[in-house]
C-alpha beads as a LAMMPS data file, in Angstrom:
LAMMPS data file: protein, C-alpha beads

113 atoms
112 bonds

1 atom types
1 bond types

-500.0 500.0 xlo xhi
-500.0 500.0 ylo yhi
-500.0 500.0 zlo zhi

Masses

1 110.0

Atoms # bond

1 1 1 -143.290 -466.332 429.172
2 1 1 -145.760 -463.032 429.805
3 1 1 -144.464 -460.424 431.585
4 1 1 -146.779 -457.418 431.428
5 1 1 -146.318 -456.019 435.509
6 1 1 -144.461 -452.241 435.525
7 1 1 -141.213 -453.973 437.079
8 1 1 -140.049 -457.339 437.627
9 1 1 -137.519 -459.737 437.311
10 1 1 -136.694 -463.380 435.260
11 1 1 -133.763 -465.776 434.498
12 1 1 -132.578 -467.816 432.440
13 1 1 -133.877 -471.793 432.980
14 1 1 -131.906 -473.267 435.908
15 1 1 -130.699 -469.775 437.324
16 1 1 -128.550 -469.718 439.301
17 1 1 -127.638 -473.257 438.749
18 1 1 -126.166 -473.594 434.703
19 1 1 -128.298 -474.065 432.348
20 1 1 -129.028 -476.754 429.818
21 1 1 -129.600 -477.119 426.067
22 1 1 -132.591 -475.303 424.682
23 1 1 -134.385 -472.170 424.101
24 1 1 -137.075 -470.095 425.784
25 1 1 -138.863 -466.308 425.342
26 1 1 -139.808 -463.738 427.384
27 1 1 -142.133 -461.358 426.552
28 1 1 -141.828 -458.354 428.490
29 1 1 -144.901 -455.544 427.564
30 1 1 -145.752 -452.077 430.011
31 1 1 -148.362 -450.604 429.515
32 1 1 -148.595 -447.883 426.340
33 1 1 -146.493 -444.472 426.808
34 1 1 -144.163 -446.251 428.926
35 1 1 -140.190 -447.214 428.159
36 1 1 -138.733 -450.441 429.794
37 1 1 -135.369 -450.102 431.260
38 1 1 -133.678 -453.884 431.295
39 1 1 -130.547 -454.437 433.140
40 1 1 -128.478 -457.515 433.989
41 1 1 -127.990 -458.585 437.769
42 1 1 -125.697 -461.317 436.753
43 1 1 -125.002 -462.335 433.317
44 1 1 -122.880 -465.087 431.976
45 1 1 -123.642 -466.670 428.925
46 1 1 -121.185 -468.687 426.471
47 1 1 -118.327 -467.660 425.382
48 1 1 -117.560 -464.551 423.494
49 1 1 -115.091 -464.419 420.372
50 1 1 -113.225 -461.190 419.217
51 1 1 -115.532 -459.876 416.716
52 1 1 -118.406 -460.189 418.525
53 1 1 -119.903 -463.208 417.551
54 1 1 -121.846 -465.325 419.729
55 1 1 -120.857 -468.577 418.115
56 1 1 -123.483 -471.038 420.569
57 1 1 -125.038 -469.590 423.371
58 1 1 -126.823 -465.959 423.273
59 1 1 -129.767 -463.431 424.142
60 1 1 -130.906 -461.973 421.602
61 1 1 -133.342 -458.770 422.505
62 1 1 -136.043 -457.699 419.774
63 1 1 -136.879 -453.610 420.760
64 1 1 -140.323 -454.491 419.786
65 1 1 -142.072 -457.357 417.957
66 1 1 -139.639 -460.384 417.805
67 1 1 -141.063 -461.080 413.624
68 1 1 -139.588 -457.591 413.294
69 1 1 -136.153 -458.341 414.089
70 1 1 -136.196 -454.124 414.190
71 1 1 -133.250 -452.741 417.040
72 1 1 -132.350 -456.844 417.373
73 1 1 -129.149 -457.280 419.852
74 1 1 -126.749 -460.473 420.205
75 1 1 -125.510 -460.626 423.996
76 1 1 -123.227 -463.583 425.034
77 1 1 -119.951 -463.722 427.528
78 1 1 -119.789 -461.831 430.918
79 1 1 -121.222 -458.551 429.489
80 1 1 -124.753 -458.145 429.526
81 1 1 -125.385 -454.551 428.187
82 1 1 -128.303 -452.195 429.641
83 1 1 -130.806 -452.071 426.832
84 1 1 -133.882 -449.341 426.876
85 1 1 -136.654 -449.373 424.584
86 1 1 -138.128 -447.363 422.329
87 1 1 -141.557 -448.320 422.851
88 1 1 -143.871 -450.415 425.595
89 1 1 -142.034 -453.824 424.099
90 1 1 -139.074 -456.186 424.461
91 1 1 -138.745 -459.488 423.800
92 1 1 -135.837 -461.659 424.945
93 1 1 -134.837 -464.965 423.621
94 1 1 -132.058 -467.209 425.173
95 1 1 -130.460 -470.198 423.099
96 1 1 -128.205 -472.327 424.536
97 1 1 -126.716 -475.410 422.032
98 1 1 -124.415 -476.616 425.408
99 1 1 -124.839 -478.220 428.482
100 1 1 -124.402 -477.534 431.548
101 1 1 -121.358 -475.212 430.971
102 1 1 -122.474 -471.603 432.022
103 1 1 -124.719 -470.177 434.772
104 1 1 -127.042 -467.620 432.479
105 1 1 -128.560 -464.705 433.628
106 1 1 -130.310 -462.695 436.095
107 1 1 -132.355 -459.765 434.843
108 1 1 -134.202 -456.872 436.087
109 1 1 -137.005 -454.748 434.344
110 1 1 -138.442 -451.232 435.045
111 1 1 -140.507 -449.092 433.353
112 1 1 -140.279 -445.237 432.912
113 1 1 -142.744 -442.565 430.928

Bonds

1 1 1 2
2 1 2 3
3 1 3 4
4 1 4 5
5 1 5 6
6 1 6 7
7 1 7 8
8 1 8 9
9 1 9 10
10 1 10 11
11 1 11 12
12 1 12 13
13 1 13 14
14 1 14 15
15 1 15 16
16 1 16 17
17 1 17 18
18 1 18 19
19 1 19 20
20 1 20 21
21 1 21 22
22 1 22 23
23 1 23 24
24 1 24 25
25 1 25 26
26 1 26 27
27 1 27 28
28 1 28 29
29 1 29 30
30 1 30 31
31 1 31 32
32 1 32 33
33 1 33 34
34 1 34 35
35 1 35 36
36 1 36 37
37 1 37 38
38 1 38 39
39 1 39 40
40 1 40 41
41 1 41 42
42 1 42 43
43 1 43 44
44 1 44 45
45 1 45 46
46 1 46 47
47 1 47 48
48 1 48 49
49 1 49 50
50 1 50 51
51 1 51 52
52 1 52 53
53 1 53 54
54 1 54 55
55 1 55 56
56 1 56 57
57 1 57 58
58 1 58 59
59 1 59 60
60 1 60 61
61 1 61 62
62 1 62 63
63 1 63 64
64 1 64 65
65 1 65 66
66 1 66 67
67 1 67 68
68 1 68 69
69 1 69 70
70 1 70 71
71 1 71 72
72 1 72 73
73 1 73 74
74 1 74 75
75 1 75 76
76 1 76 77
77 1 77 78
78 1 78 79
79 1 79 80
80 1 80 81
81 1 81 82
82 1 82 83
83 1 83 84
84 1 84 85
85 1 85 86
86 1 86 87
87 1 87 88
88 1 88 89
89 1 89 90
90 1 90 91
91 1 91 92
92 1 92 93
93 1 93 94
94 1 94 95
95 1 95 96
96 1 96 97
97 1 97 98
98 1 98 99
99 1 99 100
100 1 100 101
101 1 101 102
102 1 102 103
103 1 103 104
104 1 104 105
105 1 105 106
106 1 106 107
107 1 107 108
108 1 108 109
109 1 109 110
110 1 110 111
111 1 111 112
112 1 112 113
């Protein structure tokens, strides 16, 4: 999925009802000389183990092109994290290998010069 409006706001497949296996992409792009601000309204996403692993379900977040992997985050658990890029780019990826277990996410996007 596109996103390419100054502000918005997306979930994860089934929000808020819990999600299922699979995977999905959002592409979120502002226009050039602008930063987008992404913050989690609700966020719950597999469990998380002590060192920080994500062991099934995550979000990863590419600060950028995804093929870059450059400023790449793993989020899972009841912690989303405020992310802000560096440039007019995100790209957020949610894999889920269980079923029906966890409600996902709610996210919102702004943009700032």
């Amino acid at each position: 999925m596109i996103l390419n409006s100054r502000d918005g706001v997306f979930h994860s497949p089934n929000y808020p009802q819990k999600y299922n296996v699979g995977t999905c992409s959002y592409t979120i792009q502002v226009p050039s000389g602008y930063h987008i601000v992404l913050n989690w309204q609700s966020f719950n996403v597999g469990p998380h183990e002590e060192n920080d692993h994500c062991p099934n379900d995550f979000v990863a977040i590419f600060n950028g092109n995804q093929n870059t992997h450059q400023g790449k985050v793993d989020m899972c658990g009841n912690d989303g994290q405020s992310i802000t890029s560096s440039g007019n780019t995100l790209v957020v990826v949610f894999s889920s290998y269980t079923n029906g277990l966890y409600q996902g996410f709610l996210a919102k996007y702004t943009s700032s010069k």
